[in-house]
N, C-alpha and C positions, 0 to 999 in steps of 0.2 A: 504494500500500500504506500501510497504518497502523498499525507498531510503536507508536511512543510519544506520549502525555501524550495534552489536549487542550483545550479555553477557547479563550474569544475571542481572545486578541491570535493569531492562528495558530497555533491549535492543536494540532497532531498530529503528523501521521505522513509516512513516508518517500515517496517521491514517485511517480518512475515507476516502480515494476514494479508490477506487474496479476496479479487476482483475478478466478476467476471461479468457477459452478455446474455441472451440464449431468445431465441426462434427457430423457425427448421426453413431447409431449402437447397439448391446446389450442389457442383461439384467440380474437383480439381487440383493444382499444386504449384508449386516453385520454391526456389532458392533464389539468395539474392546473388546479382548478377554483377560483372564490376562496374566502376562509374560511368564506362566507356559505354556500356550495352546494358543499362538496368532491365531488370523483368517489366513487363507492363504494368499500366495501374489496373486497380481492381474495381470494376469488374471492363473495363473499357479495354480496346485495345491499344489505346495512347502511352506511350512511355512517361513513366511518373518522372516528374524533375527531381531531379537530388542536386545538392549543391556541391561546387569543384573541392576537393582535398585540401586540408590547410598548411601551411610550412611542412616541407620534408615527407607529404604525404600521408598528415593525419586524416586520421576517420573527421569530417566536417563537422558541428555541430550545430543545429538552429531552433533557436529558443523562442521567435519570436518574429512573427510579418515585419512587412514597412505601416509606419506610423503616419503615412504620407498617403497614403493613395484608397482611404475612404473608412467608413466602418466595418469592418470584416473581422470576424473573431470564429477561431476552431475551438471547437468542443473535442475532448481528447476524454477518451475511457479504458482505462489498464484494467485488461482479464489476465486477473492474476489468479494463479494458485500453485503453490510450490509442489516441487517434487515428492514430498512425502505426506503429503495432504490426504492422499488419498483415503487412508481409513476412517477421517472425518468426514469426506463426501460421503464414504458409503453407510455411515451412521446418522445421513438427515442433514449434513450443515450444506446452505444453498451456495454455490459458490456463482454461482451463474445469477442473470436480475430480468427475466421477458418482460415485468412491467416498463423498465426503464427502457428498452430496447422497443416494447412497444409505443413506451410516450414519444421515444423519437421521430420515430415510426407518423404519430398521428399530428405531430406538431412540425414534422417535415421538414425537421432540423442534420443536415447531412454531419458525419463524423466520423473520425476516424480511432479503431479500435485495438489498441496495442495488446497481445496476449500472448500468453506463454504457450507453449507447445504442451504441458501437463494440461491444462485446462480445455485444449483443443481435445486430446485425449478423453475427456473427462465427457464433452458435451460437444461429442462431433455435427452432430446435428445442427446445434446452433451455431458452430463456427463453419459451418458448410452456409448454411443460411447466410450469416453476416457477408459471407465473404462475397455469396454470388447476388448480394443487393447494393442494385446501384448509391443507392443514398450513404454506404457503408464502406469505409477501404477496411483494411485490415492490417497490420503490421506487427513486426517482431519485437517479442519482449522478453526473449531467451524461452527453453524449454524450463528450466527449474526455478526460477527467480530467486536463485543464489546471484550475491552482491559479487560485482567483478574487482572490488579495492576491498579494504580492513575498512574494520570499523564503520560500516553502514546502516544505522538503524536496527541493528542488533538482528541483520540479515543473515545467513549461511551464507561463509564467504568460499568462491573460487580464483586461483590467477586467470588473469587477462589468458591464459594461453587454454587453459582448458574451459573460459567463457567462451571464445570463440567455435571450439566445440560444440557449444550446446545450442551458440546461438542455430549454427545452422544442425542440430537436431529438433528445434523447433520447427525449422522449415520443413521438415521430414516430417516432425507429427501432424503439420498443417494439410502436405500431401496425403498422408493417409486417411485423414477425416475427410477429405476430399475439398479442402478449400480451394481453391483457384486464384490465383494472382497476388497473392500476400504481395503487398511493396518491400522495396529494399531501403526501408528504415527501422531504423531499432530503436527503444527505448533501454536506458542501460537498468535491471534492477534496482529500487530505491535511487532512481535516478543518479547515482553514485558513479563515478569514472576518473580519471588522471592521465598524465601524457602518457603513461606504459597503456593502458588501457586502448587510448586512440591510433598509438601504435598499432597496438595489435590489430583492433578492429578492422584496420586499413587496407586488410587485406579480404576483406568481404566484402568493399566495395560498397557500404554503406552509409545514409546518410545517419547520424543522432541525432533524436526529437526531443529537444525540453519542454520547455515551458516557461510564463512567466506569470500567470496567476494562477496560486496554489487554492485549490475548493474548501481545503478541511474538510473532507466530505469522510475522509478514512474514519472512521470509528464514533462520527458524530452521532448525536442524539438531535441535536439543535438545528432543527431545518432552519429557522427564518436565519440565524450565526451564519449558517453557511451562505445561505443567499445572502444576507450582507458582505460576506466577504468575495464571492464572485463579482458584486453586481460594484463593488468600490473598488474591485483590482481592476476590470476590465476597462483596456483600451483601445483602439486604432490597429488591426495587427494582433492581440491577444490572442496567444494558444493556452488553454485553459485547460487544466490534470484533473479527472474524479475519477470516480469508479464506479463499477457496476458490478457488484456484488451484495447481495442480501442480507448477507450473516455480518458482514465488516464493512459494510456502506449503506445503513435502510434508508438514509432519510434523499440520496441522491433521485431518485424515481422524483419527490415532490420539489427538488431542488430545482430542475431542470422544466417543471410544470410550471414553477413561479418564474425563474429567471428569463424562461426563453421569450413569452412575453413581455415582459420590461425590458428585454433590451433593446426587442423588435419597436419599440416604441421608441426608443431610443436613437433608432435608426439605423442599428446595426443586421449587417447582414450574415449568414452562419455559410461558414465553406469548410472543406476537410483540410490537412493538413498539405495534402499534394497542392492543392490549390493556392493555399496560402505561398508557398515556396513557390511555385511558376507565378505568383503576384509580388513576390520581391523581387526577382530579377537577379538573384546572386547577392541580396541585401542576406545580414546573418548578424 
């Protein structure tokens, strides 16, 4: 999960509890591709923009649109659930959220759904669905949602060398649920990374998604908290973190009922995160 902050020194958010989506639908696969040839976006056949490599060939990172060129703001939801979660799912805990998935759904608000390869596993179905609906991308948030640096929100940690492993055995689980076109972004675990980190990733060819207004949606109780605190971060460009998980995010479904109205008032318009990056132009 990822309540708070975010930046390079390890950035973010709380650790193990888990987020996730769920509807039914589709089918299909991919791995991510290098920056030269990314895989297409999902579910279109357009090539998702990623942005160029930074010094020496780090993995890019983009936390955030241009502040210039209107109201646009991404809604970003991490289906998390770590690798060893599983005998909690199979004891009742919801790790998946169809209300949320279907408010989006009726409020016709596009977005983009960062999820780990366990939780694809877990709820193929609804990761087959998200992936093959247009209004929905899908992207990479490692299979196990072990942290790739020390010290992350009190995450299970792996090296950068054996994250990049996992990250593309998520894309593996994603093909076997039958997802179709995952993009080639990643979100890092508890949003956590460092230069050895970007190193690594460098070699997948991918871009990194942050963020700059954090929901508190992880573990709230406080719907209206939370909708103050989106509706006071959001600006110009904002890529916005919640989640979609039932058992470790309830109050997000009514978050997202209140918010998306007030902002639409606001004059803000909702685009996924591929979009937001082809409307910066290499801005980062």
């Amino acid at each position: 999960m990822i309540p708070l902050v975010r930046r390079m020194t390890a950035v973010c958010a709380l650790g193990a509890a888990l987020a996730a989506c769920g509807t039914a639908g589709p089918t299909g696969s991919t791995r991510p591709a290098p920056v030269k040839s990314p895989v297409s976006a999902s579910p279109s056949a357009t090539r998702p923009p990623v942005l160029t490599p930074g010094p020496g060939g780090l993995t890019p990172v983009f936390e955030h649109g241009p502040r210039d060129k209107g109201k646009i703001v991404a809604f970003t939801f991490d289906a998390d659930m770590t690798a060893d979660e599983g005998p909690r799912a199979a004891s009742g805990e919801h790790f998946d959220n169809p209300g949320l998935i279907g408010a989006l759904r009726t409020l016709k608000v596009p977005a983009t759904i960062f999820m780990t390869g366990r939780w694809a596993e877990e709820y193929p179905d609804e990761a087959r669905s998200l992936g093959g609906d247009p209004q929905f991308e899908v992207a990479n948030h490692s299979y196990s949602h072990y942290a790739f640096t020390p010290s992350c929100y009190g995450l299970p940690t792996m090296d950068a060398e054996h994250g990049r492993a996992d990250v593309e055995r998520a894309y593996t689980a994603f093909r076997k649920a039958g997802l179709r076109n995952a993009l080639p972004y990643l979100r890092f675990p508890g949003g956590c990374y460092d230069q050895q980190t970007l190193r690594t990733f460098s070699k997948l060819g991918v871009t990194a998604i942050q963020w700059d207004v954090v929901s508190g949606d992880a573990f709230a109780t406080d719907t209206d908290a939370v909708v103050k605190q989106v509706l006071d971060g959001v600006r110009p460009g904002s890529v916005v973190v919640m989640h979609c998980t039932r058992s470790a995010a309830p109050t997000t479904e009514q978050v997202v009922r209140t918010v998306v109205p007030e902002l639409r008032k606001r004059g803000y318009t909702f685009v996924k995160v591929s979009q937001m990056i082809a409307a910066s132009q290499g801005h980062r």
